[in-house]
C-alpha positions in Angstrom: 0.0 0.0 0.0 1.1 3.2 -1.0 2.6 6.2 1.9 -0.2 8.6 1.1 -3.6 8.5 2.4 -5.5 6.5 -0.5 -9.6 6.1 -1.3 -10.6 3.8 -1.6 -8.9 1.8 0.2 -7.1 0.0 -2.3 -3.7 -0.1 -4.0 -3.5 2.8 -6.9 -2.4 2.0 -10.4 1.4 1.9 -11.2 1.3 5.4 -13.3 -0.6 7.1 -10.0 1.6 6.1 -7.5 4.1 6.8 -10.3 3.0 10.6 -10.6 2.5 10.9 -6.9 6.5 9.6 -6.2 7.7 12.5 -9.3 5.6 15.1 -7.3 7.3 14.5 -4.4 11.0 14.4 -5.7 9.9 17.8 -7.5 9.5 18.9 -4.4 5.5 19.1 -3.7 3.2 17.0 -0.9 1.2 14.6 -2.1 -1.6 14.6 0.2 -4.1 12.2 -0.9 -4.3 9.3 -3.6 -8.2 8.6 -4.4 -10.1 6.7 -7.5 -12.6 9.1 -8.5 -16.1 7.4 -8.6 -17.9 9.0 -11.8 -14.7 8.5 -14.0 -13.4 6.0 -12.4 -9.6 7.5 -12.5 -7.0 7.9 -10.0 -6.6 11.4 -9.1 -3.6 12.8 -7.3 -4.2 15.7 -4.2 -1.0 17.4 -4.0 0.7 20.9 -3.1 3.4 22.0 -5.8 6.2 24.5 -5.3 5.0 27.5 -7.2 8.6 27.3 -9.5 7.8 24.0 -10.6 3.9 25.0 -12.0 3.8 26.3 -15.5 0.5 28.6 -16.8 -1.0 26.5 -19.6 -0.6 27.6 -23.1 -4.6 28.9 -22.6 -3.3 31.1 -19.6 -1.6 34.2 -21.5 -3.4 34.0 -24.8 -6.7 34.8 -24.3 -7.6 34.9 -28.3 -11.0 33.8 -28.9 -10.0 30.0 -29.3 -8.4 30.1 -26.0 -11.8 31.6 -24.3 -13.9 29.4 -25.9 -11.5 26.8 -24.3 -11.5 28.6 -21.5 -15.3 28.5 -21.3 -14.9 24.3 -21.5 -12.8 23.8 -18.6 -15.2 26.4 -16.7 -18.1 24.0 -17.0 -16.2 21.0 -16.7 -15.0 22.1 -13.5 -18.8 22.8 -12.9 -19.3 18.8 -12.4 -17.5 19.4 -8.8 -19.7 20.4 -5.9 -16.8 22.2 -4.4 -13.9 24.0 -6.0 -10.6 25.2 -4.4 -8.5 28.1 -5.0 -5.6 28.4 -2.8 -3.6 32.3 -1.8 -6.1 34.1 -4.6 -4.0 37.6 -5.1 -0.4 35.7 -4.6 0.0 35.8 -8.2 -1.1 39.2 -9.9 -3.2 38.5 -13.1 -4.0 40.5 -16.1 -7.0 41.9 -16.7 -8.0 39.0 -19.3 -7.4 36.9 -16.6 -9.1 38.4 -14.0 -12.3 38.3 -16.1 -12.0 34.8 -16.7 -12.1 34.7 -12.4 -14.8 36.7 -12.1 -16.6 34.8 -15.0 -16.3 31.4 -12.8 -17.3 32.7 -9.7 -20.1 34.3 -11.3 -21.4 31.3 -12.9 -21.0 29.6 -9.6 -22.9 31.9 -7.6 -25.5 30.2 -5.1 -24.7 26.8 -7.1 -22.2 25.2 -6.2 -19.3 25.3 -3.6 -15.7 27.3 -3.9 -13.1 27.3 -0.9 -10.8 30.6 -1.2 -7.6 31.2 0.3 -6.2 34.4 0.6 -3.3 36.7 2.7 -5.3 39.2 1.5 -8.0 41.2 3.6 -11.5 42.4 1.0 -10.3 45.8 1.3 -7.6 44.3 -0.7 -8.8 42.6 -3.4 -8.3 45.3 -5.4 -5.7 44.0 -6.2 -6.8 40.8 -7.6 -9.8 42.4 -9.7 -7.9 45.4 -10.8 -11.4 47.2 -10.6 -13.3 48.4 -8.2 -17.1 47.7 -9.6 -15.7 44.1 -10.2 -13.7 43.5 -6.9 -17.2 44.7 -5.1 -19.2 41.9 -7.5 -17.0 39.6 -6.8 -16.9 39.9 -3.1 -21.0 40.8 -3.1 -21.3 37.0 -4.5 -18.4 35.1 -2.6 -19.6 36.5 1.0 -23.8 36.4 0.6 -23.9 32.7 1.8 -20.4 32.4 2.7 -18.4 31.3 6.2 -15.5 33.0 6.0 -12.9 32.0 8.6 -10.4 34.7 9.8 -6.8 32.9 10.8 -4.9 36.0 12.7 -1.7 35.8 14.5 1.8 34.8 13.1 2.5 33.1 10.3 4.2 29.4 10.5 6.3 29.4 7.7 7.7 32.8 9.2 8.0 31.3 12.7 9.5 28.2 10.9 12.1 30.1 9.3 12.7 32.3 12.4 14.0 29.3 14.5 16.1 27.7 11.3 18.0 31.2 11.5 18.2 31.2 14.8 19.5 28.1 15.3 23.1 28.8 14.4 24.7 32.2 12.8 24.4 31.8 8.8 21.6 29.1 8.7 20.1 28.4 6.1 17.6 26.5 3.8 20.1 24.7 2.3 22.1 23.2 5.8 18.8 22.4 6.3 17.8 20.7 3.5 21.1 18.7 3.4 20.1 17.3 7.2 16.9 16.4 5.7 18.6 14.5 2.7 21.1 12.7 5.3 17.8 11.8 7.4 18.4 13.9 10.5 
């Protein structure tokens, strides 16, 4: 049985556990291994370092093929009751793309589910939606049913990273990571 947690509780195919083991070496957390039931595929639940995650070729061109194709993956990502989308506003996006954001949280509006992360505050999100008519939609939709849970206090990576550098005079990631590789 494979490390990760797995659902159904049965041994994933070879290319799965396959994909899960090169997302770790690359550097990511594999945090869950599950068959999903309507397609019947194994599907991989995993963080990935931001350097290692390339925008698709659909991501900068936004010429009317690519929204069209755009508009696809919007509703086939509609067949999910709940959809995540982690530090919103870490990544600046173009105007382009931020339409295309407000587009699927739009169509989602009281239908189905989406989980937002964010180090941003609302007063913020300005930021994100680059407009202020648009930014107040967006939030107007995303906080009328919503439960919005406020995390305050220190950050862990920070506090992580704090006691690394305190640890010795010139710490760094890197002594670090070689204890890790010896298995300290």
């Amino acid at each position: 049985m494979a490390k990760w947690r797995v659902h159904p509780e049965e041994e994933p195919t070879k290319q799965a556990q396959a994909l899960a083991d090169q997302v770790e070496r690359d550097g990511g957390t594999v945090l869950a291994v599950y068959r999903e039931p309507v397609g019947d595929h194994w599907q991989i639940f995993c963080l990935l370092p931001m350097d290692k995650v390339e925008p698709t070729p659909y991501q900068r061109d936004l010429s009317p093929t690519h929204v069209k194709r755009l508009q696809e993956v919007v509703r086939k990502l509609d067949r999910f009751d709940v959809v995540l989308l982690d530090d919103i506003g870490y990544v600046q996006q173009d105007r382009d793309e931020m339409e295309v954001l407000f587009t699927f949280l739009a169509e989602r509006y009281e239908r189905k589910s989406v989980l937002i992360t964010s180090n941003l505050v609302f007063s913020q999100w300005d930021r994100i939606f680059r407009d202020p008519m648009t930014t107040a939609a967006a939030i107007d939709r995303l906080v009328h049913h919503a439960t919005i849970l406020e995390f305050a206090g220190p950050s862990i990576r920070d506090e992580e990273a704090k006691k690394r550098n305190s640890a010795g005079t010139g710490a760094s990631a890197e002594k670090t990571t070689s204890k890790e590789e010896k298995g300290s």
